[in-house]
MDTraj code that builds the backbone (N, CA, C; nanometers):
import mdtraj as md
import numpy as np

residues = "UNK UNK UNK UNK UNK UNK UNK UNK UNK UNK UNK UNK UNK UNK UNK UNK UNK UNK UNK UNK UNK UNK UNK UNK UNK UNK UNK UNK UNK UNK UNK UNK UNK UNK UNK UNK UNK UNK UNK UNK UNK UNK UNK UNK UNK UNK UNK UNK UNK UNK UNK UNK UNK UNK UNK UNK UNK UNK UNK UNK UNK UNK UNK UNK UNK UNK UNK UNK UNK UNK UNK UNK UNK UNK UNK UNK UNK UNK UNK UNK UNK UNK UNK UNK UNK UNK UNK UNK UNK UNK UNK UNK UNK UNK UNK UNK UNK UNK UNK UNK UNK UNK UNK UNK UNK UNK UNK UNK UNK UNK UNK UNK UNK UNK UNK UNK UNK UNK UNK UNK UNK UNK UNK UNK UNK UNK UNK UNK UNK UNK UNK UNK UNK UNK UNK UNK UNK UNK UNK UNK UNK UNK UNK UNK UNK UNK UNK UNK UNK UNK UNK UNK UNK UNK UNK UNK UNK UNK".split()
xyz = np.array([
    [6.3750, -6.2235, 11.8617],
    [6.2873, -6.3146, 11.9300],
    [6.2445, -6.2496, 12.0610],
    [6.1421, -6.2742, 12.0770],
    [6.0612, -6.1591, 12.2248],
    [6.1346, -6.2598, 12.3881],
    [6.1303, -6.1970, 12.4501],
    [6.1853, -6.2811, 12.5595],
    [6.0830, -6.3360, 12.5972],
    [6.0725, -6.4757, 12.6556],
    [5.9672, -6.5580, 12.6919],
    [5.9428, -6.4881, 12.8635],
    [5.8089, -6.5246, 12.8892],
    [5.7384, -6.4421, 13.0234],
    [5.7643, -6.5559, 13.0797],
    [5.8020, -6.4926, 13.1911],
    [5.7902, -6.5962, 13.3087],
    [5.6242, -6.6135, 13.3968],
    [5.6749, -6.7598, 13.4357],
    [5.5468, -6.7589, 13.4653],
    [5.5624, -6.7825, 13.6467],
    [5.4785, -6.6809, 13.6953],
    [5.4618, -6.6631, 13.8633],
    [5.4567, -6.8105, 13.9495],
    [5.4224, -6.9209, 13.8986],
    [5.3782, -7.0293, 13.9676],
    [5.4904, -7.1143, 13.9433],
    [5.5873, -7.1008, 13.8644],
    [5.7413, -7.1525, 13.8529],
    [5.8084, -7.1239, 13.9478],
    [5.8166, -6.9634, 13.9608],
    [5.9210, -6.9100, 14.0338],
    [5.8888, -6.9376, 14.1939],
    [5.8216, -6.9619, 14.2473],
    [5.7613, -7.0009, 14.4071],
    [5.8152, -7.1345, 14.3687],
    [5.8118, -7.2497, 14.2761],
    [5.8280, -7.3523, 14.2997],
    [5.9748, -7.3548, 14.3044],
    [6.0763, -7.2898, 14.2227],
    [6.2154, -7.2842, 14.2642],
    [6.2455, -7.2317, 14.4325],
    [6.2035, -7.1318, 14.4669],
    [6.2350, -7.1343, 14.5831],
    [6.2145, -7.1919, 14.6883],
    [6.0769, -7.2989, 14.6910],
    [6.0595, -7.4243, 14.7837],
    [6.1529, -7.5310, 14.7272],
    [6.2234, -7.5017, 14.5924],
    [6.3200, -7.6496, 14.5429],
    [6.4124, -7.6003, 14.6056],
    [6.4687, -7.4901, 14.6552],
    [6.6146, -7.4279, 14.6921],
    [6.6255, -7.4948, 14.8397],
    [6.5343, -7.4901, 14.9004],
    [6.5394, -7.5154, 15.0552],
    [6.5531, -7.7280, 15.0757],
    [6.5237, -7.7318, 14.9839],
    [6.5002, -7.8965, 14.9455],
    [6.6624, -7.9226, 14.9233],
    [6.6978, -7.8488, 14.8877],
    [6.8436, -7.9147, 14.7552],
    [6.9089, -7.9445, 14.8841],
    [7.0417, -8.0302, 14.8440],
    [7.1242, -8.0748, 14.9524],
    [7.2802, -8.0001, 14.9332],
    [7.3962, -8.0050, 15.0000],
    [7.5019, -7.9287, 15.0177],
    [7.5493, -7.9409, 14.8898],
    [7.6103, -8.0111, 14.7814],
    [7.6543, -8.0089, 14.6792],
    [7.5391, -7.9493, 14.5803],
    [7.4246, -7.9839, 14.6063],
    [7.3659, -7.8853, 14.4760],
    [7.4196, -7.6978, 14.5296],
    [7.3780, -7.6870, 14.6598],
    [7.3690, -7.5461, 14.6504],
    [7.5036, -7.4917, 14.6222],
    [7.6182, -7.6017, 14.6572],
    [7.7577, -7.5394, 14.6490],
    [7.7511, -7.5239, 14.4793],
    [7.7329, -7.6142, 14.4212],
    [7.7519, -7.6072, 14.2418],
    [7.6341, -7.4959, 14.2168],
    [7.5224, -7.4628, 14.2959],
    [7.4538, -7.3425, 14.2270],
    [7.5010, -7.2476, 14.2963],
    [7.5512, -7.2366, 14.3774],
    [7.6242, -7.0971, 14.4381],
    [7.7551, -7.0565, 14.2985],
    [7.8049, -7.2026, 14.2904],
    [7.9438, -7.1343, 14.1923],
    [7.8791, -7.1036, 14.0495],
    [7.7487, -7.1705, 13.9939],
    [7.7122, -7.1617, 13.8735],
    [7.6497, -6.9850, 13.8981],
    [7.6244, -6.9703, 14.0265],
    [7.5448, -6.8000, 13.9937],
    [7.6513, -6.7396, 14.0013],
    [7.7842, -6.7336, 14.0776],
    [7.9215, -6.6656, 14.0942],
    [7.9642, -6.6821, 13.9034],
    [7.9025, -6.8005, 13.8432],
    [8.0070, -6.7486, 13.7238],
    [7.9213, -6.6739, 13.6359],
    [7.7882, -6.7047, 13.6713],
    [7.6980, -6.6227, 13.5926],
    [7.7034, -6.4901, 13.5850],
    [7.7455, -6.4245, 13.7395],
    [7.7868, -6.3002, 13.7467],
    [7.9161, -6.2303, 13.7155],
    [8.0188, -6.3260, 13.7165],
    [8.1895, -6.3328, 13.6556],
    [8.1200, -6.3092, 13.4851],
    [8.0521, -6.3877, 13.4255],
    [8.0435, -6.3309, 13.2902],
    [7.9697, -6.2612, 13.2770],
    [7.8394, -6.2364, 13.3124],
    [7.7566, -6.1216, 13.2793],
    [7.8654, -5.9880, 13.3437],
    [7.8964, -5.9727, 13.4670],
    [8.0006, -5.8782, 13.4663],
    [8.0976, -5.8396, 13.3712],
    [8.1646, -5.9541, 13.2777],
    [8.2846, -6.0003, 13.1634],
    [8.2034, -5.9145, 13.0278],
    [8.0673, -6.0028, 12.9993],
    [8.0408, -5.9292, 12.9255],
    [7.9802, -5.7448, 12.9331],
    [7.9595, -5.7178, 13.0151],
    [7.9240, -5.6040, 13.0554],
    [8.0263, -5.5019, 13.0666],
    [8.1949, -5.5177, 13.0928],
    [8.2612, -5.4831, 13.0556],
    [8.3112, -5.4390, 12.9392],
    [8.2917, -5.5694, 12.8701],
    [8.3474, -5.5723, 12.6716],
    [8.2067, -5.4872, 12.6236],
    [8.0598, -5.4945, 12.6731],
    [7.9947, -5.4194, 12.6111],
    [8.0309, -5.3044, 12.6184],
    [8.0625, -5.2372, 12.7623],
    [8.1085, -5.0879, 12.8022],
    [8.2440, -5.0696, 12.6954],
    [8.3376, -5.1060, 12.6919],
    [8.4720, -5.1389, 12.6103],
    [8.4392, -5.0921, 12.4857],
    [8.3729, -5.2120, 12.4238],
    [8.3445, -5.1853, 12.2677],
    [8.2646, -5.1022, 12.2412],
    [8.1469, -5.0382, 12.3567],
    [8.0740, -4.9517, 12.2922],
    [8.1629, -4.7741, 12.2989],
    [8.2643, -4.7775, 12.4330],
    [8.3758, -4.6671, 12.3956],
    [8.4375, -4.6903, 12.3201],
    [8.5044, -4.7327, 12.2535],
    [8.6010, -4.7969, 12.1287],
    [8.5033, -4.7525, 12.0138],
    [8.3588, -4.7650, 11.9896],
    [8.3063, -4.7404, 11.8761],
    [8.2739, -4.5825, 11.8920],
    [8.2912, -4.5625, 12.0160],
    [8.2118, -4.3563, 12.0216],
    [8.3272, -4.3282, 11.9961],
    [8.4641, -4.3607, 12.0308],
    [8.6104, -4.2603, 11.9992],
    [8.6421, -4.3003, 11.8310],
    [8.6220, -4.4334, 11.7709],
    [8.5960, -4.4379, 11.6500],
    [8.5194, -4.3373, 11.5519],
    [8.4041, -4.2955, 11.6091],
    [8.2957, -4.2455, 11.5377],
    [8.3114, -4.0742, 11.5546],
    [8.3917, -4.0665, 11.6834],
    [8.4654, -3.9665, 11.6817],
    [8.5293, -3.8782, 11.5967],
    [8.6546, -3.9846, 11.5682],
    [8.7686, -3.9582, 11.5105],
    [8.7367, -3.9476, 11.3405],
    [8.5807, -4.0330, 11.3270],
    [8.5340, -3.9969, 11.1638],
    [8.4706, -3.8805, 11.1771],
    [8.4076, -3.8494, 11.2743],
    [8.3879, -3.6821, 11.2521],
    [8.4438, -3.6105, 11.2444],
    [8.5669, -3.6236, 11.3051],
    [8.6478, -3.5105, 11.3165],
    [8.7280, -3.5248, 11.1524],
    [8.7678, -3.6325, 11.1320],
    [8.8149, -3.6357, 10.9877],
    [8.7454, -3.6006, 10.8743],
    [8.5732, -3.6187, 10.8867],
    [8.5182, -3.5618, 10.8127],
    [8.4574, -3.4125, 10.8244],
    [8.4836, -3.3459, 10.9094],
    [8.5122, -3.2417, 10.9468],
    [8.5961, -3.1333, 10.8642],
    [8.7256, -3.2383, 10.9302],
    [8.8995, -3.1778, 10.8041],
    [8.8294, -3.2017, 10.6822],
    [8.7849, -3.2765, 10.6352],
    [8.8333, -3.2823, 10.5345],
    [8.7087, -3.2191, 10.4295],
    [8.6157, -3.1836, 10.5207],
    [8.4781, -3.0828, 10.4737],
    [8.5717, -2.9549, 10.4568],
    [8.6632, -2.8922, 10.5925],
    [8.7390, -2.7644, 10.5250],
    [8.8189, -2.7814, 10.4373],
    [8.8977, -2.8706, 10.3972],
    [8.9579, -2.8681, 10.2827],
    [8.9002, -2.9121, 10.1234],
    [8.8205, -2.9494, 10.1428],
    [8.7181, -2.9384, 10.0345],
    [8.6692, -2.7773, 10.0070],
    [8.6536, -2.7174, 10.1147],
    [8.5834, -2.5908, 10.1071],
    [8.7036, -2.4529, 10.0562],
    [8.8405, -2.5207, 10.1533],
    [8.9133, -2.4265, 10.0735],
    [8.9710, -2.4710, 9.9497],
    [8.9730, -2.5958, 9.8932],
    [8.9945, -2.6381, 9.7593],
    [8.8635, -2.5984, 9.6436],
    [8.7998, -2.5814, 9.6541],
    [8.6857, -2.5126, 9.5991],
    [8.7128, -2.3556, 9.6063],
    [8.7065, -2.3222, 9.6662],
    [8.7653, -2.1663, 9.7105],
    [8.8797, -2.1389, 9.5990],
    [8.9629, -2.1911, 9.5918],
    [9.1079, -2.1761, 9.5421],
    [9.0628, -2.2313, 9.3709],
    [9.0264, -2.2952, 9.3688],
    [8.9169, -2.3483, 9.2276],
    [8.8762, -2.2231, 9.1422],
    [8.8102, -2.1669, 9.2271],
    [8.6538, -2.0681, 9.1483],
    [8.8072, -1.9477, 9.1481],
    [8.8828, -1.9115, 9.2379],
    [9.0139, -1.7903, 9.2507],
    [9.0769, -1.7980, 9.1381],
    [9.1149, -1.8990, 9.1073],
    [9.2106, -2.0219, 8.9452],
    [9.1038, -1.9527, 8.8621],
    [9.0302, -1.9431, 8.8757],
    [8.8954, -2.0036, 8.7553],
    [8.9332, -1.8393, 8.7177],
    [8.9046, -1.7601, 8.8133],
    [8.8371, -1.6223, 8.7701],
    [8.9619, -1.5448, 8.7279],
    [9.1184, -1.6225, 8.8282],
    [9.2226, -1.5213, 8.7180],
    [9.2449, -1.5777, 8.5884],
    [9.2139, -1.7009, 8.5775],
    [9.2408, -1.7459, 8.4221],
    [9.1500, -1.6698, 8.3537],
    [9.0147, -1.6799, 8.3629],
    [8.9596, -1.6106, 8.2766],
    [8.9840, -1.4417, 8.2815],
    [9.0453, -1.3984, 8.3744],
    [9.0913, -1.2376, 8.3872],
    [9.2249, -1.2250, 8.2803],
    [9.2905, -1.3685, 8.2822],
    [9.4179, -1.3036, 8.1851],
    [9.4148, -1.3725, 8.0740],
    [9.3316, -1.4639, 8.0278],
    [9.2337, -1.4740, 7.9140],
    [9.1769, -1.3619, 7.8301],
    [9.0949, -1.2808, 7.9187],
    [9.0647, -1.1439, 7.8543],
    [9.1610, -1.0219, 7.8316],
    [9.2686, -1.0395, 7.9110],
    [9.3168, -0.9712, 7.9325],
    [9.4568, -0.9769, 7.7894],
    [9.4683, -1.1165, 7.7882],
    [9.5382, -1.1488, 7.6882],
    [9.5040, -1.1020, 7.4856],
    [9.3490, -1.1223, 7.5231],
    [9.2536, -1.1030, 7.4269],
    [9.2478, -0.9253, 7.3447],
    [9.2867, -0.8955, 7.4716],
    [9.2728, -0.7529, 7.4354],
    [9.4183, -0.6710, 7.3582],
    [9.4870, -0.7629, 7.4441],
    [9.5882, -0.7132, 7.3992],
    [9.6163, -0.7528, 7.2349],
    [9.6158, -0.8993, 7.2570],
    [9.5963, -0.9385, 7.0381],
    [9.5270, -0.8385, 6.9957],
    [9.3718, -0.8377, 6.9962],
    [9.3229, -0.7165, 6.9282],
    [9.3848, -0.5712, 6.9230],
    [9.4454, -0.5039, 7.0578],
    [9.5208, -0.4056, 6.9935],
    [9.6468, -0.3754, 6.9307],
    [9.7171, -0.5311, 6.9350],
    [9.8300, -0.5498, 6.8120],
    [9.7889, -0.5807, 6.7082],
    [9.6520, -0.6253, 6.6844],
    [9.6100, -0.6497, 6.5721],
    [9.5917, -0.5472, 6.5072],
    [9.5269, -0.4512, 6.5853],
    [9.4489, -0.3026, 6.4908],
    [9.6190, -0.2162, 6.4725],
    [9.7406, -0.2541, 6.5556],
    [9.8212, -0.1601, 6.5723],
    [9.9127, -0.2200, 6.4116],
    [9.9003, -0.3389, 6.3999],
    [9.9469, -0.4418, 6.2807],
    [9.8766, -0.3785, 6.1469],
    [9.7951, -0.3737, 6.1697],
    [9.6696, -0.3089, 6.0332],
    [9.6978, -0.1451, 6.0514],
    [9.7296, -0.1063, 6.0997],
    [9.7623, 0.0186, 6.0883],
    [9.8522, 0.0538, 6.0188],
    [9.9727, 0.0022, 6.1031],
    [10.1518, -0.0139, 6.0695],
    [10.1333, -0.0596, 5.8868],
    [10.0299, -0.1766, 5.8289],
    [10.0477, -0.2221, 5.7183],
    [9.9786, -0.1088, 5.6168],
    [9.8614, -0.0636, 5.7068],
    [9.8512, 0.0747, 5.5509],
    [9.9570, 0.1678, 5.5641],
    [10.0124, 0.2126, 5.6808],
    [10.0899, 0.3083, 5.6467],
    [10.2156, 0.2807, 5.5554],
    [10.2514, 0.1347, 5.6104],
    [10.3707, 0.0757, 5.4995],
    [10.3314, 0.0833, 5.3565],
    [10.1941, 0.0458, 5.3312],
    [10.1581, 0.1086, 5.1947],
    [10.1528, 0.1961, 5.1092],
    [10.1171, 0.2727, 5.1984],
    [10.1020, 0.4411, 5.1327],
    [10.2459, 0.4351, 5.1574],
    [10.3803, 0.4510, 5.2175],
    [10.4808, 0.4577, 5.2215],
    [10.5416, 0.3869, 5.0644],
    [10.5149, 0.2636, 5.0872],
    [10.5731, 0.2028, 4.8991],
    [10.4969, 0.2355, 4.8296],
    [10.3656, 0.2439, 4.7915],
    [10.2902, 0.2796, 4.7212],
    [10.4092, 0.4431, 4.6466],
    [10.3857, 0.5679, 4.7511],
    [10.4700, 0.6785, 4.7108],
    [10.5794, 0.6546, 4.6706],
    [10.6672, 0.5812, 4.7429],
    [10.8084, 0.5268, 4.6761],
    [10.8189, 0.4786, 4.5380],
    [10.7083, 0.3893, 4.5147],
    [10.7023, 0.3457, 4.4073],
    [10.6610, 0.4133, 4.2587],
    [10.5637, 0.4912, 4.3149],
    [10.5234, 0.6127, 4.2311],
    [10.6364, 0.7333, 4.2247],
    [10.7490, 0.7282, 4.3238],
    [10.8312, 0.8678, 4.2710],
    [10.9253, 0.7626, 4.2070],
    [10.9809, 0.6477, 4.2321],
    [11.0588, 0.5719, 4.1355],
    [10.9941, 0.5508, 3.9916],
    [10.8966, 0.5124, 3.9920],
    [10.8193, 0.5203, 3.8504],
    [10.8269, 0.7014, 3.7947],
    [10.8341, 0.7855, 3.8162],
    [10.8590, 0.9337, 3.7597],
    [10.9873, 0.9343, 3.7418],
    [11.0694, 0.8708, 3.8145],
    [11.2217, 0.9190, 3.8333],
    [11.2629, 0.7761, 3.7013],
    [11.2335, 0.6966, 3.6691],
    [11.2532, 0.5951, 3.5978],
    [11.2046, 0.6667, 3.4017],
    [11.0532, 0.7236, 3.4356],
    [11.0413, 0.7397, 3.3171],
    [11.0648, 0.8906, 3.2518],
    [11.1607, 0.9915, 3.3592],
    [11.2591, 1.1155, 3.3337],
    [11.3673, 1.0288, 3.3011],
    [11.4219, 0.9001, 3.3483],
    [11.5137, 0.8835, 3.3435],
    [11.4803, 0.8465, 3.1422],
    [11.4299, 0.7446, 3.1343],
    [11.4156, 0.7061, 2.9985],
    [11.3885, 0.8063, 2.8936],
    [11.2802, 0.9306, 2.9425],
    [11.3030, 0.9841, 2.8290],
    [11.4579, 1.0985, 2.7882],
    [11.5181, 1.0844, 2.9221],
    [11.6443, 1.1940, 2.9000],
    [11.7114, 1.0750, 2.8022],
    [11.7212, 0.9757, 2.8231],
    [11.8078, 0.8178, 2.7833],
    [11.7472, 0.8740, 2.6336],
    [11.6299, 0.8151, 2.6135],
    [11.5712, 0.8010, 2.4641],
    [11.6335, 0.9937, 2.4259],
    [11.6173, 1.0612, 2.4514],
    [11.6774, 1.2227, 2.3939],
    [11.8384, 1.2056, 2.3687],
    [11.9018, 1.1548, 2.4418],
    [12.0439, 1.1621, 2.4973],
    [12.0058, 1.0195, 2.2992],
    [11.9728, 0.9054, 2.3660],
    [12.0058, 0.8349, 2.2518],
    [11.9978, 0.8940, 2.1163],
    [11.8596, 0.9440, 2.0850],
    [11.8284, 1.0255, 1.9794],
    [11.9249, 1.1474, 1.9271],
    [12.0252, 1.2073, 2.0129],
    [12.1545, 1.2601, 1.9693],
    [12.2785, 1.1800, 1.9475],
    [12.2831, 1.0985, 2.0047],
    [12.3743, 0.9978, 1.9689],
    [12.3643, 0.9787, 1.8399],
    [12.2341, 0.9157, 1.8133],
    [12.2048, 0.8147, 1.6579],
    [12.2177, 0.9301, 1.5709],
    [12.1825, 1.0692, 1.5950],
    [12.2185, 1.1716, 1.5112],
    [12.3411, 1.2019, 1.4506],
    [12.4586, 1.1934, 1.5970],
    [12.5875, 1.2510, 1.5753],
    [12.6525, 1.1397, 1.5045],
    [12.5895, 0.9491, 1.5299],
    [12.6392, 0.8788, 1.4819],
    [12.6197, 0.8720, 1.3039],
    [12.4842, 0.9341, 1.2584],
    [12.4510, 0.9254, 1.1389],
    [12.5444, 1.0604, 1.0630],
    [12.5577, 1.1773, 1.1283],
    [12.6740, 1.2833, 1.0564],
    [12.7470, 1.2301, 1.0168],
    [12.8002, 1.1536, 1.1104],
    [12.9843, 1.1061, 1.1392],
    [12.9850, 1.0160, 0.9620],
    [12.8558, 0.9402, 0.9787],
    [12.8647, 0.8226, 0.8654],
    [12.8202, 0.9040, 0.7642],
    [12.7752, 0.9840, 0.7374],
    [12.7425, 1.0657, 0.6206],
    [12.8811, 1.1820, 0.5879],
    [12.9597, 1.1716, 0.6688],
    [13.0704, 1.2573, 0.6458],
    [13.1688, 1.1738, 0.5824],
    [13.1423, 1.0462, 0.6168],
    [13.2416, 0.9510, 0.4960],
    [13.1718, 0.8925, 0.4097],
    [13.0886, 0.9041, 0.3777],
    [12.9970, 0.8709, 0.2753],
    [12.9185, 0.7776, 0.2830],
    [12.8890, 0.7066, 0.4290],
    [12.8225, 0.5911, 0.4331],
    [12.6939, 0.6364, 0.4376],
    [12.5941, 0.5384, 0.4410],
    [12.4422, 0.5612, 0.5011],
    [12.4395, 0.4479, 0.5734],
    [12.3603, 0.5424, 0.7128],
    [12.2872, 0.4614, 0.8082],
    [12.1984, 0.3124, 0.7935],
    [12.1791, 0.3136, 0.6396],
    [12.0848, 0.2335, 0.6349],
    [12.1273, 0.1269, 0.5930],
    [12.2255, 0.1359, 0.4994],
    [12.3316, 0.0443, 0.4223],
    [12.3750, -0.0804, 0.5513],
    [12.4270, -0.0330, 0.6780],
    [12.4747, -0.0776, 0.8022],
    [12.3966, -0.1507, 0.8380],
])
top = md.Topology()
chain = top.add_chain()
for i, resn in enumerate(residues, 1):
    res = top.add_residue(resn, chain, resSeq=i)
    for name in ("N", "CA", "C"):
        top.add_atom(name, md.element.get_by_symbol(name[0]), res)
traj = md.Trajectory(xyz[None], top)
């Protein structure tokens, strides 16, 4: 709301009413301007008061938002640091599988060709073994068929 203007032809008429008034008005307007100035002073205080109270307030949020802008900044910091050794021993991890992998695939042909040969000199050594067996038998069944032909049997009779 705009403050209302005073108007010039009022204020002359209060001060010819001041000289008019009698001892009790001026004593009650002497104390009514003494308190006018007791509170406008009162409030002029609490304005000064509350308006320091709100700058050390507004203060103390800067300064907290301040802190807490650097610790945002070094929590971010420490973030992207996290970030980049994980992904460093991520790769790092990566590499290593792959060269146990290729070292795994290696190790497994050579184990192959290893049984593979084993298996192939056991298969030679198996079928020397059988045919000495089948020769060795084939004298047997011989010496066994003399023996029975020396008493008169035949092999076949049996």
């Amino acid at each position: 709301m705009p403050p209302k203007k005073k108007k010039v032809g009022k204020a002359k008429k209060k001060k010819a009413d001041a000289s008019t008034l009698s001892a009790d008005d001026k004593t009650k307007r002497a104390e009514l301007e003494s308190n006018l100035l007791r509170t406008s002073l009162d409030l002029t205080r609490q304005y000064k008061l509350m308006q320091s109270q709100l700058m050390a307030k507004i203060m103390e949020l800067q300064e907290h938002t301040n802190v807490l802008s650097d610790e945002l900044a070094v929590t971010k910091r420490l973030l992207s640091e996290t970030k980049d050794q994980a992904e460093k021993t991520i790769r790092e991890k990566n590499d290593t599988i792959t060269q146990l992998t290729q070292r795994i695939q290696s190790m497994e042909s050579a184990y192959e060709s290893v049984l593979n040969d084993a298996l192939d000199a056991m298969a030679s050594k198996v079928e020397a073994a059988r045919d000495k067996w089948e020769l060795e038998s084939h004298v047997v069944q011989q010496r066994n068929k003399d023996a029975l032909m020396e008493f008169g049997l035949s092999h076949v009779a049996l």
